[in-house]
N, C-alpha and C positions, 0 to 999 in steps of 0.2 A: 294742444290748446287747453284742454280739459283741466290737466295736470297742471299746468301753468297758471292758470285761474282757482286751484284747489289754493297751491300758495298765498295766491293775490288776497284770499276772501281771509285767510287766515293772518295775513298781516293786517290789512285793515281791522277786523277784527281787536287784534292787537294794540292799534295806533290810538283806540278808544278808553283806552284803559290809563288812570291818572297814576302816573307811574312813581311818583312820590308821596303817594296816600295809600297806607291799608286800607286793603278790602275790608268794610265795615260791615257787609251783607253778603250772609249765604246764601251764594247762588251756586246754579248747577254748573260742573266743570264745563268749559267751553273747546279745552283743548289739551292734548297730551303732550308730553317729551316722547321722544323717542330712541329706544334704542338700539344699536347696527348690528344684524346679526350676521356675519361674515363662515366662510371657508379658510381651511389651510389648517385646522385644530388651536389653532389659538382658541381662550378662553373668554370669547366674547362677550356671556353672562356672568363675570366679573363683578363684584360690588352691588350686590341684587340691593340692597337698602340705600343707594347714592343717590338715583333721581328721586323717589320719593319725596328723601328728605329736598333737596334739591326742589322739586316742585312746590313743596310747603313755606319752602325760604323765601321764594320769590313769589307765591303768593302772600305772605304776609308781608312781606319787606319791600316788593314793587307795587303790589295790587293786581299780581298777573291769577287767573282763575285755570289755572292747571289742575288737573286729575292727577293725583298723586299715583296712582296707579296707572304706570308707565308703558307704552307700546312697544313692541319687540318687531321688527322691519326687517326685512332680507333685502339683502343690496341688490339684490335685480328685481328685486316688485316692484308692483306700478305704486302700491299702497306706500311707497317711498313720500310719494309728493303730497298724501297727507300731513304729512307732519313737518314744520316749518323749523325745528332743532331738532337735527338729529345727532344722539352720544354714541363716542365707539370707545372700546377701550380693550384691554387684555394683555397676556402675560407673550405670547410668543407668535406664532406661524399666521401669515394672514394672505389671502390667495383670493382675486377678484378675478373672475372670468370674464372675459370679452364684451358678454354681453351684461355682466357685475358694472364694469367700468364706464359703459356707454349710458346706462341706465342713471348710475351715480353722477357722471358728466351732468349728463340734462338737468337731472335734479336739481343739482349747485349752479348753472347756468338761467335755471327759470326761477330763480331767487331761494332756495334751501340753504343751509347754514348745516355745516358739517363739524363736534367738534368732537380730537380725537384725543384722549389722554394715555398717554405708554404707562400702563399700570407695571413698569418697570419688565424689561425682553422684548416688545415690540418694536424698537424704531430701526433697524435694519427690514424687515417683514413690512413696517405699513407704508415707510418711505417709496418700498418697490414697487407695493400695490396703488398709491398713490399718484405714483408716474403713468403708471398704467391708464389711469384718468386725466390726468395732463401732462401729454408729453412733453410739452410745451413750455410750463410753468418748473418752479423750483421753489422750495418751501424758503419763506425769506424772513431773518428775526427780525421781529417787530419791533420799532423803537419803545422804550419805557412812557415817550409820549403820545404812543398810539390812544385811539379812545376804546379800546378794549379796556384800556386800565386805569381810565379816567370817566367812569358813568359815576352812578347812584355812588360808588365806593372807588377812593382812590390810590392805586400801588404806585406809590413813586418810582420804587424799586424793579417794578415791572412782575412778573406771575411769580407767586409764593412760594415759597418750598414746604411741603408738606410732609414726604417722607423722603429719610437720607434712604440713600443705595450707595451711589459709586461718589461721595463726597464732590459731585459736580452741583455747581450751581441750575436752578431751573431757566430754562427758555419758553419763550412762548414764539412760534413759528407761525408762519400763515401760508395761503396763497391765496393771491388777488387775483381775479377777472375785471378788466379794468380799473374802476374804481372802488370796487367793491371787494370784502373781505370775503372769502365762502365759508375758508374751513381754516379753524383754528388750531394746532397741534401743542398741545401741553406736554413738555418733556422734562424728566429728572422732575419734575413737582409729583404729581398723582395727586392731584385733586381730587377724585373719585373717591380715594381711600379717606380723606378726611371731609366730603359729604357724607360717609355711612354712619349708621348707628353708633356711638359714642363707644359703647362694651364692644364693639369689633376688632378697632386696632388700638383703643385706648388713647388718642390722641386726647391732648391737652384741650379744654372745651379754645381758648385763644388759638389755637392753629386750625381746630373744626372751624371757627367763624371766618379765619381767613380763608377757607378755601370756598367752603358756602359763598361768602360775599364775592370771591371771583366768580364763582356760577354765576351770581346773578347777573353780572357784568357783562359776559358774554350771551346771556341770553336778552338781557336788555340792548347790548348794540347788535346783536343778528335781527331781532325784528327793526331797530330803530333805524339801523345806518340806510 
């Protein structure tokens, strides 16, 4: 219940906030991103400069009061249900134990938002880990008129492509609990890679602001939906 009510305080929190007006006043951060720090050797500190930016985006562009300086979470802590987005990402192997799974289950169940980007080698590795936490569920594409991609910023087209790999188009994947989204799976895009610092991968400042504006998207419909 504890944990369950960690969430609640942090969306309300949230619901306060006029999401179409810059934060006009420096206040003190109220809340952080977070990020999944997983098993299996994948490279789950991946993109060390993405939520930052990512936090600054959406505090200026929604009026969300994020601490740029971002929380690092293990998939079986309790310190999970602090943080109401959490980001996972990396290049390859990803391994959730038992009690990884049951943990990450409840999280996503007592309202957490999970989102995962394949920083290009993961999606064989997260798919498995994934099931692991809903045996039950199966990662479903998301229409282009979902409202993931219809908030503040609108993708007709549905989630952006950021960087080429294997010349596949990008998907955006989910899996629902009811009626609710939990966790979003960014695939063949990598977002992550074009929220980092501008001199990292050199991306065109136009593809940095598309991927940015998805972040905000999804962090606008995890607390709003």
């Amino acid at each position: 219940m504890r944990n369950i009510l960690l969430i609640t305080l942090s969306l309300i929190g949230f619901s306060f906030i006029t999401l179409n007006e810059p934060r006009q006043l420096v206040e003190k951060p109220t809340m952080k991103l977070a990020l999944l720090k997983y098993s299996g050797g994948g490279d789950w500190y991946s993109n060390p400069t993405a939520l930052p930016n990512l936090a600054k985006f959406c505090n200026e562009k929604l009026g969300t009061n994020f601490d740029p300086d971002y929380a690092t979470v293990e998939v079986g802590s309790a310190d999970l249900f602090n943080y109401p987005f959490v980001h996972m990402t990396g290049h390859g192997n990803v391994v959730f134990s038992d009690t990884d799974a049951e943990n990450l289950r409840l999280y996503l169940l007592a309202g957490g938002f999970l989102h995962i980007d394949d920083n290009y080698g993961m999606d064989p590795f997260v798919r498995t880990a994934m099931k692991k936490v809903f045996p039950e569920k199966e990662f479903i594409e998301l229409p282009f008129s979902h409202g993931v991609y219809r908030q503040k910023y609108e993708f007709k087209n549905g989630l952006p492509k950021i960087h080429e790999h294997d010349k596949k188009s990008a998907q955006g994947f989910g899996i629902m609990w009811e009626d609710r989204l939990v966790c979003f799976y960014s695939y063949e895009s990598d977002l992550g890679d074009g929220w980092e610092d501008q001199d990292v991968h050199r991306d065109p400042e136009e593809v940095r602001q598309k991927a940015l504006k998805m972040g905000a998207n999804l962090v606008q419909f995890a607390f709003e939906q």
